[in-house]
Biopython code that builds the backbone (N, CA, C, O; Angstrom):
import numpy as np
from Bio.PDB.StructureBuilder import StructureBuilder

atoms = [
    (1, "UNK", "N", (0.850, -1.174, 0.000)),
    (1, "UNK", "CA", (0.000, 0.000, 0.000)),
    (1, "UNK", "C", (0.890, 1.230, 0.000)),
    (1, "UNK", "O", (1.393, 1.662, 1.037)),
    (2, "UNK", "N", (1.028, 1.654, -0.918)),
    (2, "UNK", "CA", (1.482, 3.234, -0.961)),
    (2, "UNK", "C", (0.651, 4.487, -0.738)),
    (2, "UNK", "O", (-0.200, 4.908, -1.521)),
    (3, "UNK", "N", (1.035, 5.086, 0.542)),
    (3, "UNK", "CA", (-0.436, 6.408, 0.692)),
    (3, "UNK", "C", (0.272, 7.574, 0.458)),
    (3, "UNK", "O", (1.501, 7.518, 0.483)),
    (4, "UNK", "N", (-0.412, 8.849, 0.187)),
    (4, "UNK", "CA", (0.119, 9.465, 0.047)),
    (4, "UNK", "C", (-0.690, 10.523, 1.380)),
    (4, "UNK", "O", (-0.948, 11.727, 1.379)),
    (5, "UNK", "N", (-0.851, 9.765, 2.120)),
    (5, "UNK", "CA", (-1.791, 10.483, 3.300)),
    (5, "UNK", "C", (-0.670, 11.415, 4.405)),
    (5, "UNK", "O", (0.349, 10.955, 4.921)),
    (6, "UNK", "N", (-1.029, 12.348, 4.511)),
    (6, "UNK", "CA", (0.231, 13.395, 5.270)),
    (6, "UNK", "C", (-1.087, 14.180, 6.427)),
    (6, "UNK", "O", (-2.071, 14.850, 6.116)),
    (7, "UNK", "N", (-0.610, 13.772, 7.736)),
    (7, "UNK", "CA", (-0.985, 14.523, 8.756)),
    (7, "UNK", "C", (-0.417, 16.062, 9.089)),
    (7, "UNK", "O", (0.719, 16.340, 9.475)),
    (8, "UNK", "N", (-1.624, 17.065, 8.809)),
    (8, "UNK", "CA", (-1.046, 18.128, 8.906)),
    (8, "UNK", "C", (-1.638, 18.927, 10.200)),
    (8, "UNK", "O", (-2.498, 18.415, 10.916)),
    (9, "UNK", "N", (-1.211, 19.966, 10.388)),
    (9, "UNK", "CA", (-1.800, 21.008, 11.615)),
    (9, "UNK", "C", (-2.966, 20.967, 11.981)),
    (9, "UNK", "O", (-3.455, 20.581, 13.043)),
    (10, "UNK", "N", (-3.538, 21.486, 10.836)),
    (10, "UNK", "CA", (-5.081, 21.192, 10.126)),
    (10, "UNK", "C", (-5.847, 20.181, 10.629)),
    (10, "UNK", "O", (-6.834, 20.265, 11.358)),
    (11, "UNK", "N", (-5.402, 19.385, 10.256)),
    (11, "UNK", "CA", (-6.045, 18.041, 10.522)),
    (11, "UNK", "C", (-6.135, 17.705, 11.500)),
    (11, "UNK", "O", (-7.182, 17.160, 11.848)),
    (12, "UNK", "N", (-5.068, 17.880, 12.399)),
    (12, "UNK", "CA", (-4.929, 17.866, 14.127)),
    (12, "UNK", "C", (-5.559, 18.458, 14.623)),
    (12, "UNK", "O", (-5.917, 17.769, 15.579)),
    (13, "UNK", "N", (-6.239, 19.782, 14.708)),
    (13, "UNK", "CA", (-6.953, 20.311, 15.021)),
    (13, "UNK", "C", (-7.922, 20.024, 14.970)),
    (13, "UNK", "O", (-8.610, 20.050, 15.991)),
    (14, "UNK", "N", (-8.527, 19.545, 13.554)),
    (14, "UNK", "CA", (-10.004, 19.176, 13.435)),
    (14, "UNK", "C", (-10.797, 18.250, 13.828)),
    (14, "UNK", "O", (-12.010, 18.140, 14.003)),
    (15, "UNK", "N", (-8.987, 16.966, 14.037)),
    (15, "UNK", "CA", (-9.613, 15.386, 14.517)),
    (15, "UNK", "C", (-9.638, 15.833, 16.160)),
    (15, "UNK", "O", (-10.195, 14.910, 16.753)),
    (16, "UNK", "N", (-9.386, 16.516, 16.773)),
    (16, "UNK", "CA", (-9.567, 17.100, 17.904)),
    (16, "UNK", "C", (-10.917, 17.906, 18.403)),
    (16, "UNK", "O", (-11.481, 17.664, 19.471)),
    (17, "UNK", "N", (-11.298, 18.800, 17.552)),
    (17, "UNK", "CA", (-12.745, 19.098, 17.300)),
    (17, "UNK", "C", (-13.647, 18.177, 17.478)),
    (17, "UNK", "O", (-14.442, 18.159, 18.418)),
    (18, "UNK", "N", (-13.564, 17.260, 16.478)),
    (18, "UNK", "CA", (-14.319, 15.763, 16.055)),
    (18, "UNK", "C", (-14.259, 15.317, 17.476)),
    (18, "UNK", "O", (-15.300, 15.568, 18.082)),
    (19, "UNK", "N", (-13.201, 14.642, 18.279)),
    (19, "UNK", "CA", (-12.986, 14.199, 19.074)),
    (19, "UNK", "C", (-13.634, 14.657, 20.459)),
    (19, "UNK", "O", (-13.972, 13.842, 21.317)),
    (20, "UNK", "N", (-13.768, 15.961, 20.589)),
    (20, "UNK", "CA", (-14.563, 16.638, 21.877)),
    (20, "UNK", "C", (-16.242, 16.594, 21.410)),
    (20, "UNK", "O", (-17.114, 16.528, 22.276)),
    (21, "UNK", "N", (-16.562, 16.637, 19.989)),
    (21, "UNK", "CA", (-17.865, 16.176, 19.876)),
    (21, "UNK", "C", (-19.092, 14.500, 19.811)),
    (21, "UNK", "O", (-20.295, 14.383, 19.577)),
    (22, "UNK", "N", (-18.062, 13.553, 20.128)),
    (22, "UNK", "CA", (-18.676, 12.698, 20.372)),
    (22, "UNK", "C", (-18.160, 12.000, 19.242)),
    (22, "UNK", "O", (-18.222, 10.775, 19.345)),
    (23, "UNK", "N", (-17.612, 12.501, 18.076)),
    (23, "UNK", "CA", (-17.509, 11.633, 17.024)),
    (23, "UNK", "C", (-15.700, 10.907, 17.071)),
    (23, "UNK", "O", (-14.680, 11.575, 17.245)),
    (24, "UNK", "N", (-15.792, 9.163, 16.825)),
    (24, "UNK", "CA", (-14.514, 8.693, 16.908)),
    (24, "UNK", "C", (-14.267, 9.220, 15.796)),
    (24, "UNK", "O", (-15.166, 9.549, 15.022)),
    (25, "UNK", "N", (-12.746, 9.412, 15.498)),
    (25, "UNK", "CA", (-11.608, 9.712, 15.118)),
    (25, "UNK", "C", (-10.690, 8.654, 13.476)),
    (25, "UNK", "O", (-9.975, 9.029, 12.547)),
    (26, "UNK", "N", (-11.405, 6.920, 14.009)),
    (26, "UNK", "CA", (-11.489, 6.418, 13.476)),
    (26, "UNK", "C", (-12.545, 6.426, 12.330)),
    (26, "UNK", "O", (-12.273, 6.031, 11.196)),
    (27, "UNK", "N", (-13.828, 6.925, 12.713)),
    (27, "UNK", "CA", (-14.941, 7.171, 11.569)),
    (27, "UNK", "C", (-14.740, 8.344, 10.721)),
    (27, "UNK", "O", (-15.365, 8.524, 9.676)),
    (28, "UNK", "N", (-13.837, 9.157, 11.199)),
    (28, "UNK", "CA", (-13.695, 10.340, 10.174)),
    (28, "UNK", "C", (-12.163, 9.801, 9.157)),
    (28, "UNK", "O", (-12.096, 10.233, 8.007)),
    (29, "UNK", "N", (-11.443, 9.214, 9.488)),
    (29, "UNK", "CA", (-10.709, 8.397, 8.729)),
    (29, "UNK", "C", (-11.370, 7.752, 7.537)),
    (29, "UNK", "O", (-11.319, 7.980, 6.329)),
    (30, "UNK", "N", (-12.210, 6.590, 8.518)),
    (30, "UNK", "CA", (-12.970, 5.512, 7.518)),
    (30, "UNK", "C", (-13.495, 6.626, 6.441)),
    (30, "UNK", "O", (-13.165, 6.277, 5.308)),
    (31, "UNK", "N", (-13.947, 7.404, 6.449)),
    (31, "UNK", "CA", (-14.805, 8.063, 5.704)),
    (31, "UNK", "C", (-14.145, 8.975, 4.622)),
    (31, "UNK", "O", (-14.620, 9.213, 3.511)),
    (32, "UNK", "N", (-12.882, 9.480, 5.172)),
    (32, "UNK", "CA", (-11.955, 10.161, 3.978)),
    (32, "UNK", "C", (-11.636, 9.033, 3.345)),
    (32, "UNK", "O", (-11.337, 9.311, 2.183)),
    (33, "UNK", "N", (-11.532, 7.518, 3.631)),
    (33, "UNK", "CA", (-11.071, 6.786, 2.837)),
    (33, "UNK", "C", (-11.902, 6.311, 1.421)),
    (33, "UNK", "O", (-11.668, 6.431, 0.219)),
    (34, "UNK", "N", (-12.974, 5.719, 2.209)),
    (34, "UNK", "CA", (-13.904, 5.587, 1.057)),
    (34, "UNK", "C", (-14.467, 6.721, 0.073)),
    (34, "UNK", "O", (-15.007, 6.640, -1.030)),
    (35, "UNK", "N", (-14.165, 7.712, 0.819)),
    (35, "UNK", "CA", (-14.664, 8.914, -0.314)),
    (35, "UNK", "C", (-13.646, 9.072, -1.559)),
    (35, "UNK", "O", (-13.852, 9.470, -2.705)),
    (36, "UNK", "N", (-12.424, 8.599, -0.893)),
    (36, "UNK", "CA", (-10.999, 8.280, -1.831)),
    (36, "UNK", "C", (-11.402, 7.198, -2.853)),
    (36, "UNK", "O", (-11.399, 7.405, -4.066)),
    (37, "UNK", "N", (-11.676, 6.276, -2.401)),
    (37, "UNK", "CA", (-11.973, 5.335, -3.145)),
    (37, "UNK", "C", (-13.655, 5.512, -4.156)),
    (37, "UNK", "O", (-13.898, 4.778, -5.113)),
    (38, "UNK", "N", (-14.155, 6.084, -3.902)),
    (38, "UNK", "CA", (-15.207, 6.837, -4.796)),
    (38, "UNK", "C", (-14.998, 7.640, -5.794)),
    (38, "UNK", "O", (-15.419, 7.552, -6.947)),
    (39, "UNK", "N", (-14.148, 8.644, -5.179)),
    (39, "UNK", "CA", (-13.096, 9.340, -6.182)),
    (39, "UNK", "C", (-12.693, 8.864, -7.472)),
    (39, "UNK", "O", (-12.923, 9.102, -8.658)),
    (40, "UNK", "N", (-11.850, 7.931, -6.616)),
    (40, "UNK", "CA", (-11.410, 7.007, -7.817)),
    (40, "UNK", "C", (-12.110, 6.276, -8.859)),
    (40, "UNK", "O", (-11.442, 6.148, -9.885)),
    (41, "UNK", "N", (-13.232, 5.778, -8.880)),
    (41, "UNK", "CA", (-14.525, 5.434, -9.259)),
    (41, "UNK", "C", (-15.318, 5.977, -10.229)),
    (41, "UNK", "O", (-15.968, 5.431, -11.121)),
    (42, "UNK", "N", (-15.131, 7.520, -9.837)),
    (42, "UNK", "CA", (-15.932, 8.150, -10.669)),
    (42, "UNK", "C", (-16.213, 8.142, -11.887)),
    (42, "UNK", "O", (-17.284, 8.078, -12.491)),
    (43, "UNK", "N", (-14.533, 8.254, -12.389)),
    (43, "UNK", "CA", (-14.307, 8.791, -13.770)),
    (43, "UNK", "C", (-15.121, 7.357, -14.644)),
    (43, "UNK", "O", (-15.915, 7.729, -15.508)),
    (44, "UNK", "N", (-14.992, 5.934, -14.494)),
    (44, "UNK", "CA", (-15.373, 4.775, -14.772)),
    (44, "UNK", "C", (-16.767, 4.635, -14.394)),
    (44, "UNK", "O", (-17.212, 3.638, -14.961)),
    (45, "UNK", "N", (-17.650, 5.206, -13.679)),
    (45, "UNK", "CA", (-18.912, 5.248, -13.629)),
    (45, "UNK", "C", (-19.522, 6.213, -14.334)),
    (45, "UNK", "O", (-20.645, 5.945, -14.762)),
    (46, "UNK", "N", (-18.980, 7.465, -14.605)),
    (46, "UNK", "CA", (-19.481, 8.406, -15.402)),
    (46, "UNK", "C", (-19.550, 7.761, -16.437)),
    (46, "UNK", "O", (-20.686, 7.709, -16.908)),
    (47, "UNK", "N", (-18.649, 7.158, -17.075)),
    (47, "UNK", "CA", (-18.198, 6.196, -18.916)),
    (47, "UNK", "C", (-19.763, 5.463, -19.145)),
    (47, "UNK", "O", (-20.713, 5.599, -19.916)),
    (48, "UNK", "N", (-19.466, 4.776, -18.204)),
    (48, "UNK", "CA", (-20.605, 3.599, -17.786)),
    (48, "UNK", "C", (-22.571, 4.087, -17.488)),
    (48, "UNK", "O", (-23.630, 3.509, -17.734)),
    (49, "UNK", "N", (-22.182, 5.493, -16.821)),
    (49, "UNK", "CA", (-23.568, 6.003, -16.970)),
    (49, "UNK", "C", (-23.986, 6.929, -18.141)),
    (49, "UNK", "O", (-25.158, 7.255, -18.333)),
    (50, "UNK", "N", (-22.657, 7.439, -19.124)),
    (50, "UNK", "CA", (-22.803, 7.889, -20.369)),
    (50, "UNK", "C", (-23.100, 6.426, -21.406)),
    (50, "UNK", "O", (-24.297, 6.139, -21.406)),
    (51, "UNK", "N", (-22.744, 6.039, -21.758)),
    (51, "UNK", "CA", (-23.040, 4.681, -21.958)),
    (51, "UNK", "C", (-24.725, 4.001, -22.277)),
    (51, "UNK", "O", (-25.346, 3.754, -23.310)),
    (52, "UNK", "N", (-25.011, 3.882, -20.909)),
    (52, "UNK", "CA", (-26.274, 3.244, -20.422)),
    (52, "UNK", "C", (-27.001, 4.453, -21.122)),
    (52, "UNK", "O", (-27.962, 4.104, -21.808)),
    (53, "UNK", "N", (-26.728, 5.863, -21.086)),
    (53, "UNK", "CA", (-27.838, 6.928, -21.672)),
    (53, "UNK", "C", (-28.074, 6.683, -22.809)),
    (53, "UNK", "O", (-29.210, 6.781, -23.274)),
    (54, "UNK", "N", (-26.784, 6.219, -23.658)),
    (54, "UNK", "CA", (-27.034, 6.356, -25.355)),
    (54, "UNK", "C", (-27.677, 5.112, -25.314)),
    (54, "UNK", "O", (-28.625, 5.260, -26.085)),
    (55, "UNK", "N", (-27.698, 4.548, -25.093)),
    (55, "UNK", "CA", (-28.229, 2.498, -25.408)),
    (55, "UNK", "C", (-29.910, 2.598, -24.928)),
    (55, "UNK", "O", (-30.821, 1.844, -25.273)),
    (56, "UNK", "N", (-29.980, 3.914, -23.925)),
    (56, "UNK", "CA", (-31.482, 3.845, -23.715)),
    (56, "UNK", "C", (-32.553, 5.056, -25.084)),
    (56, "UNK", "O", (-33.681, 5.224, -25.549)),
    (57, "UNK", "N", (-30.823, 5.688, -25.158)),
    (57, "UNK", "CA", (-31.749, 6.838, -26.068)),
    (57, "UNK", "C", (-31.904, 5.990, -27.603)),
    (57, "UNK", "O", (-32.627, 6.622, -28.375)),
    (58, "UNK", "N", (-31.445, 4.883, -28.096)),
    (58, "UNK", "CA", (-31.173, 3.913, -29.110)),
    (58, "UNK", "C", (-32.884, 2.970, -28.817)),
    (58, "UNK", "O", (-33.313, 2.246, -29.715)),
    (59, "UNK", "N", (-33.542, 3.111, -27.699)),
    (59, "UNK", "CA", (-34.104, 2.042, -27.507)),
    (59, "UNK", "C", (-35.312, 2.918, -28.591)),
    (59, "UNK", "O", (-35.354, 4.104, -28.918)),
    (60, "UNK", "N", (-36.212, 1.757, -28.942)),
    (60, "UNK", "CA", (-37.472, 1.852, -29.755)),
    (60, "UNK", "C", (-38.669, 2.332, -28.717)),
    (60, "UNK", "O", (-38.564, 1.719, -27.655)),
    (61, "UNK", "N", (-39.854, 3.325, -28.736)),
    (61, "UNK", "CA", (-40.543, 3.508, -27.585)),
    (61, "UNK", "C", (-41.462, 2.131, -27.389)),
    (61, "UNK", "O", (-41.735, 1.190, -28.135)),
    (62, "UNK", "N", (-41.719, 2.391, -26.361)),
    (62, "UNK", "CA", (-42.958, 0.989, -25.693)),
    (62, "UNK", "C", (-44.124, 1.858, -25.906)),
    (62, "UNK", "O", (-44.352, 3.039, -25.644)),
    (63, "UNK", "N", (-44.886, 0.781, -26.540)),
    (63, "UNK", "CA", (-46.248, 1.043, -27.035)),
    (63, "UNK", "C", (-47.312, -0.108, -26.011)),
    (63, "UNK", "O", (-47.145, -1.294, -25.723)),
    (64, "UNK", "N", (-48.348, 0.806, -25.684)),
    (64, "UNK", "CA", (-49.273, 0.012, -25.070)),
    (64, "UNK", "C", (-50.051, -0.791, -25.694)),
    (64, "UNK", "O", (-50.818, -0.168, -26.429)),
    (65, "UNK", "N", (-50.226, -2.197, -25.733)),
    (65, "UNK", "CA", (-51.343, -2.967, -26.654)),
    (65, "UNK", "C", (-52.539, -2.603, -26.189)),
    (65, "UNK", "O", (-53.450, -3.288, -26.655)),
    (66, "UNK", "N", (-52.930, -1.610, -25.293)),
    (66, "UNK", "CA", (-54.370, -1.471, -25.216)),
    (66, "UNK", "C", (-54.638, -0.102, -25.723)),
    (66, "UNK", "O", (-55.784, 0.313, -25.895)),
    (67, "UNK", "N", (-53.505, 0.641, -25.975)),
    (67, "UNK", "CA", (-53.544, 2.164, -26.587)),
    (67, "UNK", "C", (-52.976, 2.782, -25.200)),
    (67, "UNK", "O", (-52.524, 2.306, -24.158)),
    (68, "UNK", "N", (-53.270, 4.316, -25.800)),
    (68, "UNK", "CA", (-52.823, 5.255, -24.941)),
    (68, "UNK", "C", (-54.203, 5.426, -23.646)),
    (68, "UNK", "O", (-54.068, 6.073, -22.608)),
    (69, "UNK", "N", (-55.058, 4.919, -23.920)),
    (69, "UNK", "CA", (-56.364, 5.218, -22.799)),
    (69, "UNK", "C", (-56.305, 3.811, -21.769)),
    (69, "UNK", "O", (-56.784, 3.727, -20.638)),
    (70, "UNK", "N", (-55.748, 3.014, -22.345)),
    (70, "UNK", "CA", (-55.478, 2.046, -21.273)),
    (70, "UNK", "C", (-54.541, 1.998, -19.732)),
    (70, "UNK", "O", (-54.494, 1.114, -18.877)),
    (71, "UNK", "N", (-53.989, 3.068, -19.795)),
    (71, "UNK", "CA", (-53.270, 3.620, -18.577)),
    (71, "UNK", "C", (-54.378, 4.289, -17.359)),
    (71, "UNK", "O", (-54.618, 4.112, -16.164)),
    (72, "UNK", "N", (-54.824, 5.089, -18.399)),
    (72, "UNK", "CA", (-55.720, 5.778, -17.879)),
    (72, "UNK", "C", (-57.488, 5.316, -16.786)),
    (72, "UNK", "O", (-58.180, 5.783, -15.881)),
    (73, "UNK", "N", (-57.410, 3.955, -17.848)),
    (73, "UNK", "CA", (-58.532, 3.426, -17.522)),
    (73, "UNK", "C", (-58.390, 2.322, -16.473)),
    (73, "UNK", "O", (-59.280, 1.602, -16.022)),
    (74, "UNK", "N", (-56.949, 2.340, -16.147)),
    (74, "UNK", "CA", (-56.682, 1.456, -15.367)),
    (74, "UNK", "C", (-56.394, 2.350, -14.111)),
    (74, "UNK", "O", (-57.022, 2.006, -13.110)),
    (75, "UNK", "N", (-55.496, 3.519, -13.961)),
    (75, "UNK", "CA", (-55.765, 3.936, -13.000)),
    (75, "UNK", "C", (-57.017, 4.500, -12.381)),
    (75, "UNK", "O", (-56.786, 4.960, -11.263)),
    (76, "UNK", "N", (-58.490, 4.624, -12.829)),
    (76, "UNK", "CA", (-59.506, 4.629, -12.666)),
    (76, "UNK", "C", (-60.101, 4.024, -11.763)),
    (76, "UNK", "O", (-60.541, 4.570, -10.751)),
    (77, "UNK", "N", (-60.239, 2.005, -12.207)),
    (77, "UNK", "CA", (-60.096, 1.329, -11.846)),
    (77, "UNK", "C", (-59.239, 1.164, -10.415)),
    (77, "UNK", "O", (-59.890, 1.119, -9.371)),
    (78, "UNK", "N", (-58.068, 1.092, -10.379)),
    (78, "UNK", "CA", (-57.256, 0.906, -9.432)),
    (78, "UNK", "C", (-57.665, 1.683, -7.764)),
    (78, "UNK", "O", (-57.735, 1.285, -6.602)),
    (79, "UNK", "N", (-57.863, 3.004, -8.509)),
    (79, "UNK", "CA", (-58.472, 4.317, -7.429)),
    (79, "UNK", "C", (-59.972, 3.556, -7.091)),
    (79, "UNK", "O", (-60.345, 4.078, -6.041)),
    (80, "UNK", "N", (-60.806, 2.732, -7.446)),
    (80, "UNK", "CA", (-62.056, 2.341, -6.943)),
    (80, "UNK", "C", (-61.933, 1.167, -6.101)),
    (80, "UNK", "O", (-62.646, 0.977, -5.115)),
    (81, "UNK", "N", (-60.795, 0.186, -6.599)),
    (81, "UNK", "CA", (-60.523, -1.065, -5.936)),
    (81, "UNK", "C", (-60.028, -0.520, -4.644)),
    (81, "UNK", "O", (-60.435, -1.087, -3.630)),
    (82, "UNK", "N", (-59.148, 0.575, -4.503)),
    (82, "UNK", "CA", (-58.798, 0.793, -3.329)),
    (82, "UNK", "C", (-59.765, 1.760, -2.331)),
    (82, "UNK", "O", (-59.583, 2.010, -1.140)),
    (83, "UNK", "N", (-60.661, 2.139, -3.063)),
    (83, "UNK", "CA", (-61.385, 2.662, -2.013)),
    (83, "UNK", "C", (-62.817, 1.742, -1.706)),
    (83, "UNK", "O", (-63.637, 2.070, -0.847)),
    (84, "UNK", "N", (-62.914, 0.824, -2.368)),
    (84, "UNK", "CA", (-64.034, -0.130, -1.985)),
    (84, "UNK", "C", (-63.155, -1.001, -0.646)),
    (84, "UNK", "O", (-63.739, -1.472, 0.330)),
    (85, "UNK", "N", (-61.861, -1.066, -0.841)),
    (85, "UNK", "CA", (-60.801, -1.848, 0.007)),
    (85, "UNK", "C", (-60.971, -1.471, 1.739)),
    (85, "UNK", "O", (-61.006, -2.208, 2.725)),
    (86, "UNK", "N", (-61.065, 0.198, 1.565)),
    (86, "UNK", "CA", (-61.062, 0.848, 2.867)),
    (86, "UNK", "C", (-62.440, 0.626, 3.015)),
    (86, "UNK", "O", (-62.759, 0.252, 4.144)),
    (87, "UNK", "N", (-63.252, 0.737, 2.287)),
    (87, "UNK", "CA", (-64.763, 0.800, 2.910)),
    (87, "UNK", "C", (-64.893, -0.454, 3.477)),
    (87, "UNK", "O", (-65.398, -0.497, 4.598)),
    (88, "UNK", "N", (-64.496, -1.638, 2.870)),
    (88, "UNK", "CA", (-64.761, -2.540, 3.696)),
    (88, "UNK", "C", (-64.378, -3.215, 4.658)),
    (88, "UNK", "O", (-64.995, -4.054, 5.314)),
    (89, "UNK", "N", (-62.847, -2.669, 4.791)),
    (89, "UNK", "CA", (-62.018, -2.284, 6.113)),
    (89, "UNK", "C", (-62.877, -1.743, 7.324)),
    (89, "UNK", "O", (-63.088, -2.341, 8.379)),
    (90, "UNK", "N", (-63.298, -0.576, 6.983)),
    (90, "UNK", "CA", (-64.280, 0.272, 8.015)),
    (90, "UNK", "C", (-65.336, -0.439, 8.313)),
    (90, "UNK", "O", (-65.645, -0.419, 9.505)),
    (91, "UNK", "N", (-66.195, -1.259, 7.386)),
    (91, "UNK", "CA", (-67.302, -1.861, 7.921)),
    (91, "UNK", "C", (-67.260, -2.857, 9.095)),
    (91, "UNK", "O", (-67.904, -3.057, 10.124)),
    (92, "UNK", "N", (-65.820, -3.579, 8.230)),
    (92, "UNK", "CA", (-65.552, -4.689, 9.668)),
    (92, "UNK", "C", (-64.968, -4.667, 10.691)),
    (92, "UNK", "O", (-65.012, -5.614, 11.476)),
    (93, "UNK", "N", (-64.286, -3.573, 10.911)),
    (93, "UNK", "CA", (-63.852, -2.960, 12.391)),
    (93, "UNK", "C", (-65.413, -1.960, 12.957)),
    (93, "UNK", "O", (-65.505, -1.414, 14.057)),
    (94, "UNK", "N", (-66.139, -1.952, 12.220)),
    (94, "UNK", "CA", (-67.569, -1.042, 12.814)),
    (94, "UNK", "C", (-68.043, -2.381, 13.496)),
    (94, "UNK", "O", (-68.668, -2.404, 14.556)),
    (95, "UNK", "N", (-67.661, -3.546, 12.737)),
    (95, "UNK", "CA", (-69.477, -4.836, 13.009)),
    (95, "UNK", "C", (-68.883, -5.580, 13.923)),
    (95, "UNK", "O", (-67.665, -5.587, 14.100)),
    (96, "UNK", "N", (-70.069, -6.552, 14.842)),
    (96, "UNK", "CA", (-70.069, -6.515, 15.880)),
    (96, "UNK", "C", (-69.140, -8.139, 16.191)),
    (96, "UNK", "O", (-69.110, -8.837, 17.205)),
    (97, "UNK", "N", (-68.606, -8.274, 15.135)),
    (97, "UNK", "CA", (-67.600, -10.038, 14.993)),
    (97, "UNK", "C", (-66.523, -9.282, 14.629)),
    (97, "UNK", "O", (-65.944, -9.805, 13.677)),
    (98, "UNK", "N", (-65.807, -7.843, 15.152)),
    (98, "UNK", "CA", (-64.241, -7.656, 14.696)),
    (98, "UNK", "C", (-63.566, -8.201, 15.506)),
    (98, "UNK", "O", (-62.550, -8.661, 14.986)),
    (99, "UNK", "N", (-63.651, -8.408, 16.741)),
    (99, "UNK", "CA", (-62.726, -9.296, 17.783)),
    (99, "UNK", "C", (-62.344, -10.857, 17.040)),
    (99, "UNK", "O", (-61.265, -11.437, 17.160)),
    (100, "UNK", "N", (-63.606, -11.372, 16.209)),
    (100, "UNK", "CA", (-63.486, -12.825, 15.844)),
    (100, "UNK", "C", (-62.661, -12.917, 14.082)),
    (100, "UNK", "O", (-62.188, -13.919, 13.546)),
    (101, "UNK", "N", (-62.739, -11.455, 13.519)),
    (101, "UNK", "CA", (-62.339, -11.092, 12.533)),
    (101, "UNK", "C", (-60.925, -10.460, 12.535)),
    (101, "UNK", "O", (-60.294, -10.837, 11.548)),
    (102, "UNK", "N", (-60.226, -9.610, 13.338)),
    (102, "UNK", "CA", (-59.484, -8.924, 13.432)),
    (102, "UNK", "C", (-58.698, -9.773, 14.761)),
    (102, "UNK", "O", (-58.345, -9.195, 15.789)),
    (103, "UNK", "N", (-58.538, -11.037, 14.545)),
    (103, "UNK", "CA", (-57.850, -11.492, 16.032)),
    (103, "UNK", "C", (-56.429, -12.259, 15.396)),
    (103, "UNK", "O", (-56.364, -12.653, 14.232)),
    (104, "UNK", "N", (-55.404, -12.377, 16.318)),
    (104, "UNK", "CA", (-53.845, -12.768, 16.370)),
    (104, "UNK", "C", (-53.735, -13.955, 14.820)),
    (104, "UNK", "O", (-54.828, -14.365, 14.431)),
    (105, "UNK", "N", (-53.099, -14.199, 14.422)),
    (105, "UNK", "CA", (-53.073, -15.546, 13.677)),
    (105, "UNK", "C", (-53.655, -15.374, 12.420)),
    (105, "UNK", "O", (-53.337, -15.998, 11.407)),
    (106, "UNK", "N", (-54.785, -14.243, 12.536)),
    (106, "UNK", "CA", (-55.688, -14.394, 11.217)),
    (106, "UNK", "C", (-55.080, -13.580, 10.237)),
    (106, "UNK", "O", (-54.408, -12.672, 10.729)),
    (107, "UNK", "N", (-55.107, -13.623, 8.900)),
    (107, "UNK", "CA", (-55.014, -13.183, 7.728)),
    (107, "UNK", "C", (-55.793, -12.437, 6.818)),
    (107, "UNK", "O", (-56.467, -13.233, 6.165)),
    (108, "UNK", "N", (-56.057, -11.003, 6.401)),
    (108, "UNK", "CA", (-57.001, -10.724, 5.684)),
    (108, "UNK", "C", (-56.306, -10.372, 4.459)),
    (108, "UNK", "O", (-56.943, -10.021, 3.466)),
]
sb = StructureBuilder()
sb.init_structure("model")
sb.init_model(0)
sb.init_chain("A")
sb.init_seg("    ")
for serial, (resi, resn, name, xyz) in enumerate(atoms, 1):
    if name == "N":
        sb.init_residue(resn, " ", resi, " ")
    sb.init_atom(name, np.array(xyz, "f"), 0.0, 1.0, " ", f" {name:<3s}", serial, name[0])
structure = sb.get_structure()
């Protein structure tokens, strides 16, 4: 391992700061390290997320087989299933078998 890590004035001071606030000394280390190692990272993830952009901007669009109103008509749908869901939530914590309905073990 070759570092090129140099303890300066600076730094003494600050891991001292750190140190009267509760925070170890060791975690502010750990943490310049991996940020080092992120660093390093970057330039090869940027490639890689330039990359992934062109291959998505290459892609053909997705077409719905039910059309463009089929999104629509489904979130419709969806918004009624879930509120028939709560209503009948509410009914059975209102009626007078929720202890035998709403008890340990059971599943709704």
């Amino acid at each position: 391992l070759n570092s090129r890590f140099r303890v300066t004035f600076a730094m003494i001071l600050q891991l001292k700061c750190f140190g009267q606030s509760g925070v170890r000394i060791e975690d502010v280390l750990e943490s310049s390290f991996l940020e080092n190692a992120r660093a390093q990272r970057r330039p090869a993830v940027q490639r890689n997320l330039t990359q992934k952009c062109e291959e998505l901007e290459k892609l053909q669009p997705v077409e719905c087989i039910f059309g463009t109103a089929g999104i629509g008509e489904y979130a419709v749908w969806e918004t009624a299933a879930r509120s028939l869901g709560v209503e009948l939530h509410d009914r059975l914590h209102q009626s007078k078998a929720r202890e035998k309905i709403f008890c340990p073990g059971r599943m709704l």
